[in-house]
N, C-alpha and C positions, 0 to 999 in steps of 0.2 A: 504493500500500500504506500504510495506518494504521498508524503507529510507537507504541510505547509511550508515548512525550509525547504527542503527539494526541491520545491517549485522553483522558490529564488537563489539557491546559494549551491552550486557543484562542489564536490571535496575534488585535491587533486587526484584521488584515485581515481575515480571515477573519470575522470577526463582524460590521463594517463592510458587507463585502460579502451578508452574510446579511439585516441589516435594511436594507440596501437594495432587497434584490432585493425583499423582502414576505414571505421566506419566517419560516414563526411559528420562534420563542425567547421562551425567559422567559431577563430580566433583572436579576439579586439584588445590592442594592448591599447588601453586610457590611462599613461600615465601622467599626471599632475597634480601640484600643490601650489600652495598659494606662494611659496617662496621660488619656488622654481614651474612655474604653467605649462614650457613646452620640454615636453618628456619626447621625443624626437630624437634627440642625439643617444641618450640613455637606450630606446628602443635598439637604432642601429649597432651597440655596441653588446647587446643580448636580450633575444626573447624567446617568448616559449614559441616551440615549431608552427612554422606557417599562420604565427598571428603578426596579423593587419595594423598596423598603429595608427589612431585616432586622433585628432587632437581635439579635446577639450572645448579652447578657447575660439578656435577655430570652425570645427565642423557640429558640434555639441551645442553650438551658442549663433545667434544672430544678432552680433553688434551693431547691427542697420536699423534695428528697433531701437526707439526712445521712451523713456518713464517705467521701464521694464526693470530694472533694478540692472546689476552688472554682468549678468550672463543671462540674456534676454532665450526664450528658448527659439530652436530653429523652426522655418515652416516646413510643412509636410511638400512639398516640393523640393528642398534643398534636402531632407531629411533622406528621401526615397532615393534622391541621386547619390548621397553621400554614400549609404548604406549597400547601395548596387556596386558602389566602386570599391568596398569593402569586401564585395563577397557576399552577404548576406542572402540570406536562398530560403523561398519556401519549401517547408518540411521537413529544415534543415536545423537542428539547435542553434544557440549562437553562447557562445562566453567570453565574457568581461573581466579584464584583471587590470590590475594598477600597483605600483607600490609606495603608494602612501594613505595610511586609514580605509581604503575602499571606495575612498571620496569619485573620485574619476569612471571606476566602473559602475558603481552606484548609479552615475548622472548617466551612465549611458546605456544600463538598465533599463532605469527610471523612461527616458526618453525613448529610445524603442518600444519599450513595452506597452507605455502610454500611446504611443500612435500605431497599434496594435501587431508590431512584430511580434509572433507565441514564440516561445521555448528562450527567451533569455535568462541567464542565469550567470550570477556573479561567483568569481572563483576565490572561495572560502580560503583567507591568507591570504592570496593576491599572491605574487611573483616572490615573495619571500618562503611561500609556505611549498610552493615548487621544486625552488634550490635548495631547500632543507629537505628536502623529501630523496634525493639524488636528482632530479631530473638534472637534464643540461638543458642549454640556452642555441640558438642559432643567432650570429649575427648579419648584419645588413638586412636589405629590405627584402620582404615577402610580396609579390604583387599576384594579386588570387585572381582567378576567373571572374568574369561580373557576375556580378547577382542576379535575382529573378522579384525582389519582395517588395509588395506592394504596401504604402505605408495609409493610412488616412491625411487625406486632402483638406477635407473639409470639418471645420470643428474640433481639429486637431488636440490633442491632449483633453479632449471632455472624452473620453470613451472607455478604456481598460486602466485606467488610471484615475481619482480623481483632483484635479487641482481647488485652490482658494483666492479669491481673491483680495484685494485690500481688505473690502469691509467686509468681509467674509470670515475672517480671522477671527474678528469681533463678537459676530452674532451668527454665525454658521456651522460652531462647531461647540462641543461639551468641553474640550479641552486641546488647546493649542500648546505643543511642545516646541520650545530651543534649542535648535542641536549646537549651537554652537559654545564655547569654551566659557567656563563660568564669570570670567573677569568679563567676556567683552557682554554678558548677557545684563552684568549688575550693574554695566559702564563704566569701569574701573579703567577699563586701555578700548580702543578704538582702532588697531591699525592699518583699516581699511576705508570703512565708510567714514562723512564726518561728522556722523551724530553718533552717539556712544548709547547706549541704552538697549532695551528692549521692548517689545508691543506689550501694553500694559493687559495683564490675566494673565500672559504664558508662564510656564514652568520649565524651569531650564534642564535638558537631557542630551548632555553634551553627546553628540556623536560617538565618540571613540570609545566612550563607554557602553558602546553595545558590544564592544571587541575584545576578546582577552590580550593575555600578556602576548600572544603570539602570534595576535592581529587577524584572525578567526571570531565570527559571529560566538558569543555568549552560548554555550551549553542554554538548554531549555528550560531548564528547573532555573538558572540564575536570571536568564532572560525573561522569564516571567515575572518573578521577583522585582527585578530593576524596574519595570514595567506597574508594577502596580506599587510599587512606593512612587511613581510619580503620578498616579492614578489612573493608568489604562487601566480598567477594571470595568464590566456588568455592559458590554455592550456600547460602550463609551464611543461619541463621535470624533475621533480624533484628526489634530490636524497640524503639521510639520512646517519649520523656517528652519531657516538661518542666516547665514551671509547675504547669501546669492542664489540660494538655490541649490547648492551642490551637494554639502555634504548632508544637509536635510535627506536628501534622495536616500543615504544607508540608513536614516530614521524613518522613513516610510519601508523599505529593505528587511531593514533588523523585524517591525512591527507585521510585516505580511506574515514574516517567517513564524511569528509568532499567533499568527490565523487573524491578525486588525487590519481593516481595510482604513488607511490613513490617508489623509490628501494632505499634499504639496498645495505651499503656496510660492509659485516660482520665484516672483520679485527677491520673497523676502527684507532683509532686513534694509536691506540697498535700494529696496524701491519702497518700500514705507518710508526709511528717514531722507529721502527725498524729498519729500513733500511736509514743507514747515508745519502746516496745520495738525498733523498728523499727533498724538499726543505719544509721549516717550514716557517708560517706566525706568528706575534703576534701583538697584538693590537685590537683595532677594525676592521679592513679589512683584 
């Protein structure tokens, strides 16, 4: 029986044993982080066999949108072309890996999935839990056959996923979660956006802490737990920020895995404090 993690998260065995056997997968390296964006060069100098590398900031994000916050998401037209030159194929699984927090596969999960690619699944560890495993790395670039996968056009991201929007945060959900790091949540440091704070109600669930020490999604008994000390509990509407959008995406991730159907709110935090009217909390509440 397929468990609710299954759905979103592959171990490497399992993937290992898949490009072994010969059977097809596309393979999408997202690697990126806030200190370092284009994982590009990192890609070319080792990745796992025949994965594709993504970028982020690049094909993940359409910086031609305004009032979107800082990684506006793409349209389903740039999405389907991107995706076909990746390889992505119907009836073909697809896995996501990154090496830093999951942040990077997450968003590119998140955003296939949502414009209804099926079988995405992000690689539990990410590129670390690979090469501790033995695997080896290929380097230079992989160029795959095109793809075949058709994404949604129309209405994009309202479908297999759900998102939020401004005022949506507010009065749309039971409980709005912050994935992001506790200081930039109470507005202690800022250094990205330039309003420091957070959307007044949320509860702060920093990302990284749905990951153990070895950068793998929370065992289930502890993942639950974490989970209802911050009140996912009894059927709860829940609803995900952060930054930008990004690493929110492993807090909707972590919570599927956990059977919560949670909506993104893409802006986030970067497109709320945008907007001066907008009211700012800081602190712990």
């Amino acid at each position: 029986m397929v468990s609710a993690r299954d759905d979103v998260f592959v171990t490497v065995r399992e993937l290992r044993e898949r490009i072994a056997s010969g059977d097809p997968v596309v393979v999408l390296d997202v690697r990126w982080s806030l200190a370092k964006p284009d994982g590009e060069q990192a890609y070319l100098a080792g990745h796992l066999p025949g994965a594709v590398y993504v970028s982020l900031d690049d094909e993940l994000t359409d910086h031609r949108v305004a009032g979107r916050g800082r990684h506006p998401l793409p349209s389903g037209t740039d999405l389907q072309a991107a995706a076909r030159r990746w390889g992505v194929r119907k009836g073909v699984p697809t896995v996501v890996y990154d090496d830093w927090n999951r942040a990077g596969s997450a968003r590119a999960w998140w955003v296939l999935t949502a414009a209804g690619v099926d079988g995405v699944r992000i690689l539990d560890g990410g590129l670390a839990a690979w090469t501790a495993a033995g695997e080896g790395l290929h380097s230079g670039r992989f160029t795959p056959e095109s793809g075949d996968v058709d994404v949604v056009h129309d209405d994009l991201y309202h479908g297999a996923l759900r998102t939020l929007t401004a005022e949506q945060t507010q009065s749309g959900v039971d409980l709005l979660l912050d994935a992001r790091a506790p200081e930039r949540f109470r507005g202690e440091v800022e250094p990205v956006d330039p309003v420091a704070g957070h959307i007044p109600g949320a509860v702060n669930l920093p990302s990284t802490q749905l990951l153990s020490a070895e950068g793998t999604l929370l065992p289930d008994a502890r993942l639950r737990a974490l989970l209802a000390d911050r009140g996912v509990a009894g059927g709860a509407d829940v609803g995900t920020y952060c930054g930008s959008g990004v690493t929110a995406a492993l807090a909707v991730a972590g919570l599927a895995a956990a059977g919560v159907d949670a909506a993104l709110y893409p802006g986030s935090w970067s497109e709320w404090a945008s907007h001066p009217d907008r009211p700012v909390a800081k602190g712990e509440h």
